[in-house]
C-alpha positions in Angstrom: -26.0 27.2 -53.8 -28.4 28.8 -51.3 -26.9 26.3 -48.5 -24.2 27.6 -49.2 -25.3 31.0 -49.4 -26.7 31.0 -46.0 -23.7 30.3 -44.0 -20.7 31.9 -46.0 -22.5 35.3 -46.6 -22.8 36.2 -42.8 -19.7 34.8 -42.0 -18.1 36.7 -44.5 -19.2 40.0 -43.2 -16.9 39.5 -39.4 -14.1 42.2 -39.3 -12.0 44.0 -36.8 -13.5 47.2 -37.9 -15.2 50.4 -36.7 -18.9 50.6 -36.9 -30.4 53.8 -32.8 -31.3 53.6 -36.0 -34.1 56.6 -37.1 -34.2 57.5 -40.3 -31.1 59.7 -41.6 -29.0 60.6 -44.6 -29.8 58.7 -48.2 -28.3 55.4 -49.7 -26.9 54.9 -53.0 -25.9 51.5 -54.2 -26.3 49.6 -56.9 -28.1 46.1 -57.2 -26.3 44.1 -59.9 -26.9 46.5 -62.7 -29.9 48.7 -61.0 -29.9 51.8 -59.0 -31.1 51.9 -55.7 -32.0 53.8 -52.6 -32.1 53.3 -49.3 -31.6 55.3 -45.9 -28.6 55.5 -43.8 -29.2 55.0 -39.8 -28.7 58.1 -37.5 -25.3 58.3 -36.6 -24.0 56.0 -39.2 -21.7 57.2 -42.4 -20.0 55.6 -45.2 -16.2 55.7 -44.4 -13.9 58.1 -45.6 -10.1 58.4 -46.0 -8.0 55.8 -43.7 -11.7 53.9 -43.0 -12.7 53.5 -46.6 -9.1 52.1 -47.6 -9.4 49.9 -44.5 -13.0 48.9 -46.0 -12.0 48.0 -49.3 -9.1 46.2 -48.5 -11.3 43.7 -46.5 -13.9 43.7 -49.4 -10.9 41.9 -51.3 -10.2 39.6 -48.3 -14.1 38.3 -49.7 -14.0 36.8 -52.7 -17.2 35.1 -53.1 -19.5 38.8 -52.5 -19.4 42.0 -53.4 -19.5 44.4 -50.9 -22.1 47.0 -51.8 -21.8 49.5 -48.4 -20.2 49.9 -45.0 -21.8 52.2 -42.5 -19.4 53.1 -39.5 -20.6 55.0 -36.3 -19.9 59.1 -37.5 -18.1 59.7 -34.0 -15.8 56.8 -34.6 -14.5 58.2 -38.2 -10.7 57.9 -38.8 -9.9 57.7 -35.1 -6.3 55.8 -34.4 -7.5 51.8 -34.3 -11.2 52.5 -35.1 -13.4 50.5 -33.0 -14.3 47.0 -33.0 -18.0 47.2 -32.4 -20.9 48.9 -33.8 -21.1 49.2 -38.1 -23.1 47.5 -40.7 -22.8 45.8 -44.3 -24.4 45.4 -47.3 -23.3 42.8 -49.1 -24.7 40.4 -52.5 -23.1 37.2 -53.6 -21.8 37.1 -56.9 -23.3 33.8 -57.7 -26.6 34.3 -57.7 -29.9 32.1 -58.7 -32.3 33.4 -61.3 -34.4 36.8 -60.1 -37.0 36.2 -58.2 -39.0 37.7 -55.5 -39.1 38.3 -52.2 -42.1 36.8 -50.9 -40.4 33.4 -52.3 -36.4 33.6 -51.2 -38.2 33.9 -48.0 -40.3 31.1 -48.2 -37.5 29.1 -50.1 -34.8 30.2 -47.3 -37.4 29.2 -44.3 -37.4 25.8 -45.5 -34.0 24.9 -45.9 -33.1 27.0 -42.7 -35.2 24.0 -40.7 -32.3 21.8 -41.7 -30.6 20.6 -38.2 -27.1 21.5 -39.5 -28.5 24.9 -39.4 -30.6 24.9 -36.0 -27.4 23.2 -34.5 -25.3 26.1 -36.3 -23.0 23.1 -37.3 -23.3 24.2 -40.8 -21.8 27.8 -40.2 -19.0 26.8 -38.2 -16.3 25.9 -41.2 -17.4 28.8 -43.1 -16.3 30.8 -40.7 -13.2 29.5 -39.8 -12.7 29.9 -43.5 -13.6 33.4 -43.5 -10.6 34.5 -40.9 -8.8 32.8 -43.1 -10.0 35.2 -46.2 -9.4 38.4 -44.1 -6.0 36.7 -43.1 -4.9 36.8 -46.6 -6.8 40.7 -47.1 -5.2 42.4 -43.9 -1.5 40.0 -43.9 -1.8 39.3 -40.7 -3.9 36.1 -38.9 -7.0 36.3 -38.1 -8.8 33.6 -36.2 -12.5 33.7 -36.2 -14.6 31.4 -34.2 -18.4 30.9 -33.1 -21.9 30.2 -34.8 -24.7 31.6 -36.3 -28.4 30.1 -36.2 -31.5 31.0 -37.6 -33.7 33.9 -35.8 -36.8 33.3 -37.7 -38.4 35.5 -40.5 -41.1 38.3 -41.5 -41.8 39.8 -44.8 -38.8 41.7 -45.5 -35.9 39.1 -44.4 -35.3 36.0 -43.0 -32.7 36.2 -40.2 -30.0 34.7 -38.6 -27.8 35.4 -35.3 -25.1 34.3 -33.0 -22.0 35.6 -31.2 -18.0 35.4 -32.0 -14.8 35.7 -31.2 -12.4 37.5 -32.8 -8.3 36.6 -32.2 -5.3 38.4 -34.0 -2.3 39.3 -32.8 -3.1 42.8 -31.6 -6.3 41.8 -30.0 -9.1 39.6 -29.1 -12.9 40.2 -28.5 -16.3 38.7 -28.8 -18.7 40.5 -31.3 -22.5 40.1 -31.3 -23.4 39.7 -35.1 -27.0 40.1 -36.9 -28.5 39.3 -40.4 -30.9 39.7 -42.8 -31.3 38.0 -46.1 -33.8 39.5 -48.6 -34.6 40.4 -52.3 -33.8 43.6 -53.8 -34.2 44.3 -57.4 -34.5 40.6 -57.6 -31.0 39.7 -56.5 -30.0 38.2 -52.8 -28.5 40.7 -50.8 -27.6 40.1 -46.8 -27.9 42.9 -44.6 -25.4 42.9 -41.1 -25.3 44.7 -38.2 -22.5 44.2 -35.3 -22.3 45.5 -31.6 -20.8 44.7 -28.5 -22.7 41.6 -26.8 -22.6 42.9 -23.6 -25.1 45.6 -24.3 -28.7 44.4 -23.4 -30.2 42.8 -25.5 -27.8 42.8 -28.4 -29.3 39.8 -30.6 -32.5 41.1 -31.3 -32.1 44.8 -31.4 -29.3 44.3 -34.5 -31.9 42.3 -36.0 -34.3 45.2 -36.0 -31.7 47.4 -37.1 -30.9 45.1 -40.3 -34.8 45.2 -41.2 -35.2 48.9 -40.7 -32.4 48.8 -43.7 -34.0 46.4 -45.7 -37.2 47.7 -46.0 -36.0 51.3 -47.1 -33.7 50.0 -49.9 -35.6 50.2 -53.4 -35.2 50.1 -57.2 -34.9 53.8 -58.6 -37.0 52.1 -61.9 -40.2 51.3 -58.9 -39.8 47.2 -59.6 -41.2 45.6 -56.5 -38.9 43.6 -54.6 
């Protein structure tokens, strides 16, 4: 399950959608069946009217998680096409292992991370082939999504991964630069993702900061330790 886990979760968050990162307005989301908080980056808000429908519409397009927030860029709101850079995800598989804790789905994930279909990125490559087909079926209309993600390393808040892709539908096509991070909150596994465009400097590692600066601030309203 967390092989699986590992590839599928971050593909499954790649979508034609609109999207600094200093501490702003609060987070609400829940965590299977516990409240939580968390922060919301400068800039960022959760979509509204013509973005929201948009945003759950493609949270049906993924079967196998539940998408717990999108955060789109607050200048980008309901404007004709959105954008196809710059937004984040929240998202928690609905299959999920027994709780546990942080400190060991990072120590768990390191290990089977080292595998060489994963250093390759040879593992992530069907899943997400498989998940254009998924928001194919969500939006009715095809969408072809190609690339690979690889592991970025870890700390003690997430273990990432990163890579670039291209995105092809019939209205347009477009690399994105994709970052995650997989952690523990309220013991369940929730993946964190932030997209931009991959010709700004530096792209990789600054949308992995950015998915850790989430992570960190999202806690259990009942003060459980993650």
């Amino acid at each position: 399950m967390m092989r699986a886990t590992a590839a599928a979760m971050f593909a499954a968050g790649l979508a034609a959608l609109p999207g600094g990162a200093q501490a702003a307005d609060p987070l609400s989301i829940r965590v299977g069946d516990v409240p939580v908080t968390g922060a919301i980056p400068d800039g960022y808000c959760l979509p509204t009217g013509a973005d929201k429908a948009g945003a759950d519409l493609l949270a049906k397009g993924d079967p196998d998680n539940q998408t717990l927030a999108m955060l789109i860029r607050c200048d980008q709101q309901n404007k004709p096409g959105g954008t196809k850079y710059d937004y984040y995800l929240i998202k928690s598989p609905h299959a999920q292992p027994p709780a546990m804790k942080r400190a060991e789905f990072i120590a768990m994930m390191t290990e089977e991370l080292k595998l060489p279909a994963y250093q390759t990125g040879e593992a992530t490559r069907p899943e997400i082939g498989k998940a254009g087909d998924n928001l194919s079926t969500a939006l009715g209309t095809k969408v072809d999504l190609s690339g690979e993600i690889r592991p970025r390393g870890a700390d003690t808040v997430c273990i990432y991964m990163g890579g670039a892709f291209e995105v092809r539908s019939a209205v347009s096509s477009y690399p994105i630069a994709a970052g995650g991070c997989g952690t523990i909150v309220a013991g369940r596994i929730l993946f964190i993702y932030a997209y931009d465009d991959p010709a700004k400097p530096n792209s990789g590692a600054v949308l992995l900061q950015r998915t850790r600066w989430i992570a960190e601030r999202l806690k259990a309203t009942d003060g459980r330790a993650n």
